[in-house]
N, C-alpha and C positions, 0 to 999 in steps of 0.2 A: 384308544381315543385320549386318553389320559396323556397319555407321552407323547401326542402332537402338540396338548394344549400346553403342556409342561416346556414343550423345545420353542412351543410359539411364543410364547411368556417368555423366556430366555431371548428369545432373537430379539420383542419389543425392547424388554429393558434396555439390552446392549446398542440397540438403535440411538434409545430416548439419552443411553448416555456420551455415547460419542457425538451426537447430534448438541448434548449441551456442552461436549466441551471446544467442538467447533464453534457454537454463540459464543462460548467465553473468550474464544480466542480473536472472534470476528471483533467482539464487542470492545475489545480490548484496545484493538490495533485503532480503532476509529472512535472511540471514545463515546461508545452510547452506551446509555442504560437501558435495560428491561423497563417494560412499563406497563404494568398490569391492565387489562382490558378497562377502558371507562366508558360511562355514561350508554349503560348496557337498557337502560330505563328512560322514561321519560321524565325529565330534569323537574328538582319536587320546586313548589312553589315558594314563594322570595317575597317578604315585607315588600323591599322596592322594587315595586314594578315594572316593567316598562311604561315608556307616555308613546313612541315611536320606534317606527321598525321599518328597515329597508329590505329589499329582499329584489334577489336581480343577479343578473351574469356580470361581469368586470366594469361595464358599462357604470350600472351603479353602485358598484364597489369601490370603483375610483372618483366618481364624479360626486359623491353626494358626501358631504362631511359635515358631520352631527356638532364637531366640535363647538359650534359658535349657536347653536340650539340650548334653550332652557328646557330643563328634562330629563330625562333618562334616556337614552338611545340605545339599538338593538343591532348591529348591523349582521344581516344572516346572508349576503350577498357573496359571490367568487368565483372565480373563472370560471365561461362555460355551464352554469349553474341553469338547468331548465328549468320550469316551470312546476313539474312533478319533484322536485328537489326543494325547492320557495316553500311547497304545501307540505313536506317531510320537515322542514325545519320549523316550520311555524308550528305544528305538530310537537314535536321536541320542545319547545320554549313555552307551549299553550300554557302554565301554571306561573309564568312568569310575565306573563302581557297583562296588562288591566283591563280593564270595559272602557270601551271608549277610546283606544290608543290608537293611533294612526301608525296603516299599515300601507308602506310605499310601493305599491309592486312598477317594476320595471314592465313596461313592454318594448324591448328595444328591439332594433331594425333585424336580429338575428332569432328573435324570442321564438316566432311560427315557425322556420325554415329550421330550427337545431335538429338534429336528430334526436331522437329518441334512445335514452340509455339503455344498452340489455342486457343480459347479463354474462356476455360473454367480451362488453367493450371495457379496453384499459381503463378508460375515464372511470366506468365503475368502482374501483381503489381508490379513487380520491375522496370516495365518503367512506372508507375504513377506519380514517385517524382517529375513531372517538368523539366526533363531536356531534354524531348523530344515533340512536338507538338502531339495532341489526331489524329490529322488529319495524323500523320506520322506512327502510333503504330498498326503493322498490326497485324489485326485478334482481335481488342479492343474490350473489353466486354465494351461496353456505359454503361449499366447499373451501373457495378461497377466502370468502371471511375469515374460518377459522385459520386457516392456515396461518396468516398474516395478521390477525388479531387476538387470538384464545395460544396457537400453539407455533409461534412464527420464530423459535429456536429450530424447527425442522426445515427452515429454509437457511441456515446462515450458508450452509456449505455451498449453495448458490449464487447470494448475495457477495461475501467474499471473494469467489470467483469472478463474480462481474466487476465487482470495484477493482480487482487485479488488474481484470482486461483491459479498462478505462486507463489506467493509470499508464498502462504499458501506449494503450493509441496515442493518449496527450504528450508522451514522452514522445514517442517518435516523432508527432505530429512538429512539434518543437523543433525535432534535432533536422526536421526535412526542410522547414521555413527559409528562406535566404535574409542574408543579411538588411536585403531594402525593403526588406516587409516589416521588418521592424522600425526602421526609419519612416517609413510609409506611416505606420502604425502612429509613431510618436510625433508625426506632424501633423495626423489627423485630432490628435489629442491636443497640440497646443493649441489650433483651430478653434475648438471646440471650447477650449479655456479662455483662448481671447476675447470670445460671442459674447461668454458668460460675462465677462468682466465689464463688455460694455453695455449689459441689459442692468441696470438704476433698480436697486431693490427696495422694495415697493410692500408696507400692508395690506395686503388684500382682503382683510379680517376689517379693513376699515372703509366707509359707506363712500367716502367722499371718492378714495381709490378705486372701488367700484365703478363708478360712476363717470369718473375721468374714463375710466378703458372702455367703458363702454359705448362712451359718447368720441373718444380717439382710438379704436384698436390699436395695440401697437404692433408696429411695423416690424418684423423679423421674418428670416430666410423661409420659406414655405416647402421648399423640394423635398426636406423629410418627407414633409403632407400628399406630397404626391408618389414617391415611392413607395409608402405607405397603401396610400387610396390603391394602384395596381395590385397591392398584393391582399388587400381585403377584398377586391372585388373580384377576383379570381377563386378567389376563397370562398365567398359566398353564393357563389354562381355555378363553379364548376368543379368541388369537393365534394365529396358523398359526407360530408360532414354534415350538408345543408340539402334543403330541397323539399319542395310544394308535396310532396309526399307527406313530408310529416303535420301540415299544417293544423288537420282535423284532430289528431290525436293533444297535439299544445294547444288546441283551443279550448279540449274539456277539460284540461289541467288546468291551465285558467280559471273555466268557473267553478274547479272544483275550490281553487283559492278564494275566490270571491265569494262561494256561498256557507265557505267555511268560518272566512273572517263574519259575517252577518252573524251566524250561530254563535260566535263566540263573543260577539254585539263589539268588535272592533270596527272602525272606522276604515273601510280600505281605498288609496287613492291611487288611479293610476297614473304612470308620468312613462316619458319617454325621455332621457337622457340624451341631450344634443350631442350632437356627432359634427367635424365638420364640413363645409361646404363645399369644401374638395372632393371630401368622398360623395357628398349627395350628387355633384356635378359627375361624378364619373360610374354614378351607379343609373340603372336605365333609369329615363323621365317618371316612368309607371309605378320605382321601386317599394316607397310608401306604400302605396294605395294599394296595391297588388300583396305585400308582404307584411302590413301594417294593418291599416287601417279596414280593409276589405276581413281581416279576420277579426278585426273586434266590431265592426258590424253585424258578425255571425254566431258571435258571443253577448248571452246575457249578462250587460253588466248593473241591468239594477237602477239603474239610473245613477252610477257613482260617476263623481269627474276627471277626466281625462288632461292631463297639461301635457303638451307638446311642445316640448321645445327646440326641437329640432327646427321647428318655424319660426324661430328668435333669430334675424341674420345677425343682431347686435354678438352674439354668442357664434356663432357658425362660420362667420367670415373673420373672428378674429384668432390666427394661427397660432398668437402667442400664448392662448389656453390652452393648446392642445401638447400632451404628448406622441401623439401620432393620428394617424385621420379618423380612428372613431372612439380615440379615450382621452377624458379633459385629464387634465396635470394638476399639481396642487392648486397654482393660482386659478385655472378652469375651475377646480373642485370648490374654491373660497368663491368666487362670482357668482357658479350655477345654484350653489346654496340657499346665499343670500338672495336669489331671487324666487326661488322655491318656496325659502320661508314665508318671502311678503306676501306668494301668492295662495300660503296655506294658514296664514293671517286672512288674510283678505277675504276667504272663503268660510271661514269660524272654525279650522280644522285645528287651528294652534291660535291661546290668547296672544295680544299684545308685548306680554312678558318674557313670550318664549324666545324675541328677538335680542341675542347678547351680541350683536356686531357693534364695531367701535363707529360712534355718528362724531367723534370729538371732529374738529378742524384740521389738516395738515399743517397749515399756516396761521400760528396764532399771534 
């Protein structure tokens, strides 16, 4: 028994050592460092607190920009980001929110229909990087946490291999391309530089500029938007990504957030991040109400308020906020703010003061 444990102890070491001198050498060729497991705990508390916190899939990741808010801002929103993850990070940051802050939950057009993360889907690794506690990440595969977190020199001999195989497909992929794909390529590009050069760059951070687009949308090519709209509404219709299946389960994750923000005596607001009119046009008549709005009827919210904005056409029917049919771009992201904030002024959810957008004149 002894001289198994003794050859097994031998095989490990010799494992643990070739295995780190593969990382050295993986690490070497591509230039990363080791980086010790963080934020294994929940994150200790912090003088300045949060005043606000957004929390949400891309939708509100991209759309909603704190910058021009007085306050401290929190943003725990990212791709794909469900519901049961929103309440994992709020969790994670709970000693660093104050009483009383305002907490933005997204319900967007995808929130009910997401699937449910488990623990055997890829997405799962995208909360591995540290920015969440193992003890917060529901449905963790241990196994591969560790792996990829605690002891992820046992994977370089993998890793390496595959950035090998990458490099060899993009190289051939290269050498197979014909010469008018390139040319093809470089006229779509000066295209594309022309557009830019004749769109009038514009403060969006300032009220009067606001105000002008919203009262003139401006005018620019839409066909992305529709391009687009076909390939999200395929996607949310007929991917095992999505589906009325999941609905009941993201609805108690919902109020598991709502009734957590209470406990913790935060402020929570709901909002839905406009999408545009493209996509609502080319999603069925019912889609809202059926995928939206029929499930926060079914949810206790408390009596908290709901801003919808997806029902702003000033915002929906103008293309040139959008980066594609259902996520605003910077200037969307400077417009939908600014309107957000008035209306979380206007509600007592933020003072007067927390409005830093520029009201100066254009023309003085």
């Amino acid at each position: 028994m002894k001289k198994i444990f003794i050859k097994m102890s031998v095989i490990i070491v010799v494992v643990f050592i070739i295995s780190f001198g593969i990382d050295a050498i993986y690490r070497n060729i591509y230039h990363l460092k080791y980086e010790l497991p963080q934020n294994i705990f929940i994150l200790p508390e912090i003088k300045d607190k949060y005043d606000i916190v957004k929390l949400g899939n891309s939708h509100a990741d991209d759309g909603i920009d704190f910058s021009h808010y007085e306050g401290k801002s929190l943003g725990l929103a990212s791709v794909g980001q469900p519901f049961e993850y929103d309440l994992a990070y709020l969790k994670m940051h709970t000693r660093q929110i104050k009483k009383g802050a305002v907490i933005l939950i997204d319900a967007s057009p995808l929130s009910f229909s997401q699937k449910i993360v488990g623990v055997g889907d890829a997405l799962q690794t995208n909360y591995y990087d540290g920015r969440i506690s193992p003890f917060l990440i529901p449905n963790i595969n241990v196994g591969d946490y560790i792996q990829s977190r605690i002891l992820p020199f046992l994977r370089s001999g993998y890793l390496l291999r595959q950035k090998h195989m990458e490099e060899i497909q993009t190289r051939i992929s290269n050498e197979e391309r014909r010469p008018q794909d390139f040319v093809t390529q470089n006229n779509e590009t000066d295209q594309k530089e022309t557009l830019s050069s004749t769109i009038i760059t514009k403060d969006y951070y300032n009220v009067q500029t606001i105000q002008e687009e919203l009262d003139n949308p401006s005018s620019v090519p839409s066909n992305y938007l529709v391009d687009s709209m076909h390939f999200i509404v395929n996607k949310w219709y007929n991917t095992d990504g999505f589906g009325v299946q999941y609905f009941e389960t993201n609805r108690k994750d919902l109020q598991k957030i709502i009734d957590y923000c209470f406990k913790m005596q935060w402020r929570p607001v709901l909002i839905t991040v406009p999408v545009s009119q493209v996509l609502l046009n080319g999603l069925k008549s019912d889609y809202m109400q059926v995928y939206v709005y029929n499930n926060l009827l079914k949810t206790n919210l408390h009596g908290l308020d709901y801003f919808d904005f997806t029902k702003n056409i000033q915002l929906t029917n103008d293309s040139f906020l959008f980066a594609n049919s259902d996520h605003l771009n910077g200037k969307g992201a400077a417009v939908f703010s600014y309107l957000l904030l008035r209306r979380l002024i206007d509600r007592g959810y933020l003072p007067e003061e927390a409005d830093k957008y520029d009201y100066s004149p254009l023309w003085k």
